[in-house]
N, C-alpha and C positions, 0 to 999 in steps of 0.2 A: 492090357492087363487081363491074365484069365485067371481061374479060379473053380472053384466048386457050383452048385448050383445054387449054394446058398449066401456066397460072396456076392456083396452092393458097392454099387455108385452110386455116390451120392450129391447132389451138386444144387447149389442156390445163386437164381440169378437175382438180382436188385435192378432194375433199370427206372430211370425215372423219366417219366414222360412229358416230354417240352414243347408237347404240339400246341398247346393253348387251349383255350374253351371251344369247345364241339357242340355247338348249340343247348349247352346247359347238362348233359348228356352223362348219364353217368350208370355204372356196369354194378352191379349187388349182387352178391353172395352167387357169383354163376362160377359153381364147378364143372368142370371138363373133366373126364375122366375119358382117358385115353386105351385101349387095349390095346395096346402097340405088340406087346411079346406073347401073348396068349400067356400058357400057364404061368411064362416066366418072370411074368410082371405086368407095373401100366405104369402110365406118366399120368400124374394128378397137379393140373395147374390151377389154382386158385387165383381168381382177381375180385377183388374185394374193396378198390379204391375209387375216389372222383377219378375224373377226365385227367380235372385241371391241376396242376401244381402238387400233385400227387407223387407217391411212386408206388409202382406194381412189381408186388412179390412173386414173383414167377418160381415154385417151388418142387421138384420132380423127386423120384426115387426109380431107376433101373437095378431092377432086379435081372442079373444073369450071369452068363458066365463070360462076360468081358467087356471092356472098356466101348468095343463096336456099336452095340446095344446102347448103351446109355446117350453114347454122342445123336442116334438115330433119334432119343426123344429130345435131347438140347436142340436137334435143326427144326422137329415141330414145333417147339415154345419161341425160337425165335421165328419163323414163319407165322407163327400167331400172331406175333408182335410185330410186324412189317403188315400184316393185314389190318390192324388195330390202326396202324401210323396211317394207311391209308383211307380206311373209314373215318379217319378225323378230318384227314385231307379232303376228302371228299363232302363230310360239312360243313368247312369251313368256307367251301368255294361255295357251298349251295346259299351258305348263311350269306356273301358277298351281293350271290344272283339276286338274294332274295331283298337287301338293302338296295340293289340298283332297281331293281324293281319298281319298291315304293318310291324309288327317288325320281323316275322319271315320270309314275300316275302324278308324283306331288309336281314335276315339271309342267304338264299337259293341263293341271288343272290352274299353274300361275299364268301359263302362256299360251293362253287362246291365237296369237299371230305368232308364226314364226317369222324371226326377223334375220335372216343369217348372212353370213360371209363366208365364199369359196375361197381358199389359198394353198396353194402348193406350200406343203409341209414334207420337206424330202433327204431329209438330213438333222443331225443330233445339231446343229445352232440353231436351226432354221427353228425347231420344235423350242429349244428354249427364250427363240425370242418370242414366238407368237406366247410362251407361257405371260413372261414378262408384260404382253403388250393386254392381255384378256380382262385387267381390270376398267383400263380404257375402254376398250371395246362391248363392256356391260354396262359402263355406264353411257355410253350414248346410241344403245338400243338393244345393240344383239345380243341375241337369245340362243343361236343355234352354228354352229362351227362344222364345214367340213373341210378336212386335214385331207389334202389328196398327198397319199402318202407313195402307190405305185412299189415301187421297188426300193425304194428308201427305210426298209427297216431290218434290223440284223435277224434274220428270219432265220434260225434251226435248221426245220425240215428241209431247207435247200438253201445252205451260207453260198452255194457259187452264187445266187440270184438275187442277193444281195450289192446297192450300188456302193460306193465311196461315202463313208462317213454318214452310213445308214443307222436311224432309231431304234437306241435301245432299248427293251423293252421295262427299263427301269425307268426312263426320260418318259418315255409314251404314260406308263403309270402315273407319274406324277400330274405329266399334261393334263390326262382324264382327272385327276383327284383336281386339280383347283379349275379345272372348266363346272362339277359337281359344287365345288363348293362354291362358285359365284352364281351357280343359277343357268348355266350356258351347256346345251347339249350338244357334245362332241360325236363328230360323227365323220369316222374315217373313208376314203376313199381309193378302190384300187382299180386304176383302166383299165376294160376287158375287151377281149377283141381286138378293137381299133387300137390308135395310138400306140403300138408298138416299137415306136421310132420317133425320134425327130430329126429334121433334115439328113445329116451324112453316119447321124448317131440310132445304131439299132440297141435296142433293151435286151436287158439281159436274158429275159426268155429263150428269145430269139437268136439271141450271139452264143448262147451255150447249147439251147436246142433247136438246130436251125429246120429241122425235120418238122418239128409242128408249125412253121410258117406256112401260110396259107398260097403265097405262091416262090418253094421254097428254089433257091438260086436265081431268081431270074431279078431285074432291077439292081444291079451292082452299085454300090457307094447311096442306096436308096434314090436314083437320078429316075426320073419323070414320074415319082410318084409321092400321091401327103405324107401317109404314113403306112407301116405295113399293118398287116392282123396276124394274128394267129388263125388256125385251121379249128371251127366249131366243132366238127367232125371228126376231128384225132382223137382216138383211142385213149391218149394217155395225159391231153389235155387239159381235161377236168379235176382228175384226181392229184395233178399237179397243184395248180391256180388254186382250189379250195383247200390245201395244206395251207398254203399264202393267207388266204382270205383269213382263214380260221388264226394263222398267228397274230395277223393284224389286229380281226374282232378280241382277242383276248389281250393282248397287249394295249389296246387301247380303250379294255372293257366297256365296249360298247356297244350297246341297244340296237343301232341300226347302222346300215353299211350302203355304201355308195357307187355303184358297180362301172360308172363311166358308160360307155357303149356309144359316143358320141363320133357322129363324120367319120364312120366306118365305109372306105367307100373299096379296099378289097373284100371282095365276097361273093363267092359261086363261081372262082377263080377258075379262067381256062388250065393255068398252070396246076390246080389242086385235083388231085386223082380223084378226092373222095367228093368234093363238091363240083365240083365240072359239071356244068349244063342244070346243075339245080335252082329253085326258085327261092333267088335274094331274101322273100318276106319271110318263108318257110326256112330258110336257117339262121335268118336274124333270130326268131320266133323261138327257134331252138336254145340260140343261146343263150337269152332271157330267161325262159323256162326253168332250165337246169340249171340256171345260178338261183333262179328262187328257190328252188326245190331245196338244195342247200341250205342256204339262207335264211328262208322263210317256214322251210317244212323243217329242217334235220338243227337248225341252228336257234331260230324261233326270233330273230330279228329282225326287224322292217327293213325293204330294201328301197335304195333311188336309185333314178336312171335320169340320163340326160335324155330328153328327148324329141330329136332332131330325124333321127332313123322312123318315127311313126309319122312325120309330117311328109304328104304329098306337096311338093312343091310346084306343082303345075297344078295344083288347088288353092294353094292356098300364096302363092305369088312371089313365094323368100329364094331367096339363094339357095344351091346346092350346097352350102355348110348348115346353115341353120334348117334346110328340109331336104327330104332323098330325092333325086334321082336316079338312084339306081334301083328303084322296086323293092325295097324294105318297109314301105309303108304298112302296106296291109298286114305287114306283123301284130296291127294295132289288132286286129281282132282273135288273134291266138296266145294273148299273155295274159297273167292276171290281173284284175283289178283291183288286187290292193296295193302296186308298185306306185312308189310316188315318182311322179314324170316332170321333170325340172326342165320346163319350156324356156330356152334360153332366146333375146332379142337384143341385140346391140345396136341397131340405128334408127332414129325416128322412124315415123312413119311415112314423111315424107321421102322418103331417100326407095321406099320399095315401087317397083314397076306399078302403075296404076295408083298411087294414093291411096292405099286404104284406110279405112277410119277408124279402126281396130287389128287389133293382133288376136285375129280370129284363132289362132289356134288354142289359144286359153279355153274358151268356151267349148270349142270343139272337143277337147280332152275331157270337160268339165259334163258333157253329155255325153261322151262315152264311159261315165260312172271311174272316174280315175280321181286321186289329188294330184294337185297339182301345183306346181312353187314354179312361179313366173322369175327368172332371174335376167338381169341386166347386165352393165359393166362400165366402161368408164365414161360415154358421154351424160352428162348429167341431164343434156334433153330427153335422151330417148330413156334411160332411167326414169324421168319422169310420167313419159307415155305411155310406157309398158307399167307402170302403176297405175297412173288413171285410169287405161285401159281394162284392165283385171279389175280395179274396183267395180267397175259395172255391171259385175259379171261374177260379187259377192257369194258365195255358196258357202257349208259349210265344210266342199270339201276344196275348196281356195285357201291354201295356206296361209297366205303371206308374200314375201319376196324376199331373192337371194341374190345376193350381192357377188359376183366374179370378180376377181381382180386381178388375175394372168400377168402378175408382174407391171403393172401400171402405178403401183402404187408400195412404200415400203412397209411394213406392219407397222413400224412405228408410227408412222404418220396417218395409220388407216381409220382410227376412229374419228378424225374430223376431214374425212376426205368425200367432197363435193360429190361425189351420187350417192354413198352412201349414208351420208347428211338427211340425203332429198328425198332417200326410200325410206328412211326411218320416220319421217316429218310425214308423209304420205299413210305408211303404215302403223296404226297406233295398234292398240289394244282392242279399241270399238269397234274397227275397219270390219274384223271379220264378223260373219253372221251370227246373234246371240253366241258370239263368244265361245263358239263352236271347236270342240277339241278335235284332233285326229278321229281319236274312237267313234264319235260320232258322226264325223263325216264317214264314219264304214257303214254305217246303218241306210 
């Protein structure tokens, strides 16, 4: 439409706002006054309403000589109002943080022991039965849940990476809401590094970006080797895997994340251009780092680690699964000390070369200023000893114990299952030192 100079558009918008309560938040009497046209006018939008259950009069006057003008100031008042939906958005997730917050000091301060159970959670039944199974599981101890979720969730930023009948982020929401409401801290877990395969079956990573394998082409059908890794040192690596991480931490609004890194035994790979002839401790070292850095620095979530890759094994007398020999040990002294390092031991103590009389590496972690959550798994003896053992060795930064259960055991049937029975009877409430919370095992 053209016109004279003194020809108007005149337009009224009504929208009503359905984002919900924005932290109680509410906009008065703030006019905008626009000079959009110079001489030939301005857009005056007025908001004058609550947040909540309101509606905002969005009210302009273009003054000119045509229709072009006027539309120019309807795109700034609706671009006001996309930034407005976002500003709420952005409240309301802060109002979320801010409730998970309180709810996990109010956790820390009910649950001086953490009393937990590992289980591969890797698909939309798998997540609805542990939902189903979690009120059992509260009542005969456990306090703390980690869902090794891996590549089993319908993850956005990269659907090819995505397995069969992967968690949605609606199923994972729920999971977290009634693990919150019964008192049970969930806490997700994604493999890194190692375990990038099992037997003849390579991971998705892997099978779509075979380039970041760490020794890429070689070991066909994965034949004479545990598992594969990815390349620490790839370029594009990280910025991959922490898209991942970050869907998982949000989808299963969670506090702290569980990074795997366990019996990684490719690394400093002849086959790897970028790692070739490097030192195993010094790029284990790396990759810990940089997933805290993440994590702990940019995400603000406490991290775990298995940790089997910091144990000298010709120190301390285990197997090359539960301790290195390939020279990843001394990583112990290049990562942070607030990782919690989940000492895992599966057979008495009788069964290790030489009898020992403890499972020295508890202690060992526990003077290197680390926590530490001793976990077990199915035999109910050596479950037993690796409690005894840790109890003697009380501090306040000795967690508790975590229960593995690799399949030995079905959810349903896990709240009255024999070692985990025996770790709960073991581990009360008194166990740990004056009742000592995380926080203060940091001091």
């Amino acid at each position: 439409m053209k016109g004279s100079g003194e020809s108007k558009c005149r337009f009224k918008v009504s929208v009503p706002l359905l984002w919900g309560h924005a932290a109680g938040k509410r906009v008065v009497h703030n006019q905008v006054s626009v000079p959009l046209l110079g001489e030939w006018g301005f857009i005056g939008v007025l908001i004058n309403e609550f947040w909540t259950g309101r509606r905002a009069r969005f009210s302009f006057t273009a003054q000119g000589t045509d229709m072009k003008r006027a539309m120019v100031g309807l795109a700034i008042v609706v671009a006001g109002l996309l930034a407005g939906v976002r500003e709420a958005a952005s409240a309301a997730a802060e109002d979320g943080a801010s409730g998970r917050t309180e709810w996990l000091e109010s956790w820390r301060r009910s649950n001086p022991v953490w009393r937990g159970v590992h289980l591969l959670v890797r698909h939309e039944g798998g997540a609805r039965e542990l939902e189903k199974a979690l009120p059992g599981l509260r009542e005969a101890g456990i306090n703390v849940v980690i869902a090794e979720v891996n590549y089993g969730f319908a993850f956005e930023s990269h659907p090819e990476l995505r397995s069969d009948g992967a968690i949605s982020k609606e199923r994972a929401k729920a999971l977290a809401q009634e693990c919150r409401r019964l008192g049970i801290r969930l806490i997700p877990q994604f493999s890194s590094l190692g375990h990038q395969s099992w037997a003849g079956t390579t991971f998705p990573l892997l099978t779509r970006y075979p380039e970041l394998d760490e020794t890429p082409g070689q070991y066909p059908g994965n034949k004479d080797i545990y598992c594969r890794s990815w390349c620490p040192r790839h370029p594009q690596v990280n910025g991959m895997v922490f898209q991942l991480m970050d869907e998982i931490l949000d989808g299963f609004e969670a506090d702290a994340f569980h990074v795997g890194l366990d019996e990684v035994f490719l690394l400093a790979s002849e086959h790897c251009s970028r790692c070739r002839g490097g030192n195993p401790a010094e790029l284990f070292a790396k990759a810990v780092t940089d997933y805290h850095a993440h994590l702990v620095g940019t995400r603000k979530v406490e991290m775990l680690m298995w940790a089997d890759r910091l144990i000298d094994a010709a120190r301390f007398g285990y197997g090359e699964w539960e301790a290195a020999k390939n020279g990843t040990a001394p990583a112990i002294d290049r990562i942070p000390k607030d990782i919690i390092l989940c000492d895992w031991h599966y057979e008495p103590l009788t069964k290790y070369a030489g009898k020992p009389a403890d499972y020295a590496s508890v202690p060992y972690f526990l003077e290197q200023g680390f926590r530490v959550w001793p976990c077990g798994w199915k035999n109910v003896d050596a479950t037993r000893a690796l409690a005894t053992s840790a109890l003697k060795h009380r501090s306040p930064r000795l967690l508790g114990h975590l229960c593995s259960t690799w399949g030995a055991v079905g959810v349903s049937e896990l709240a009255t299952w024999p070692p985990l029975v025996a770790a709960m009877e073991l581990w009360k409430d008194g166990a740990r030192v004056d009742g000592a919370t995380e926080r203060r095992g940091l001091d």
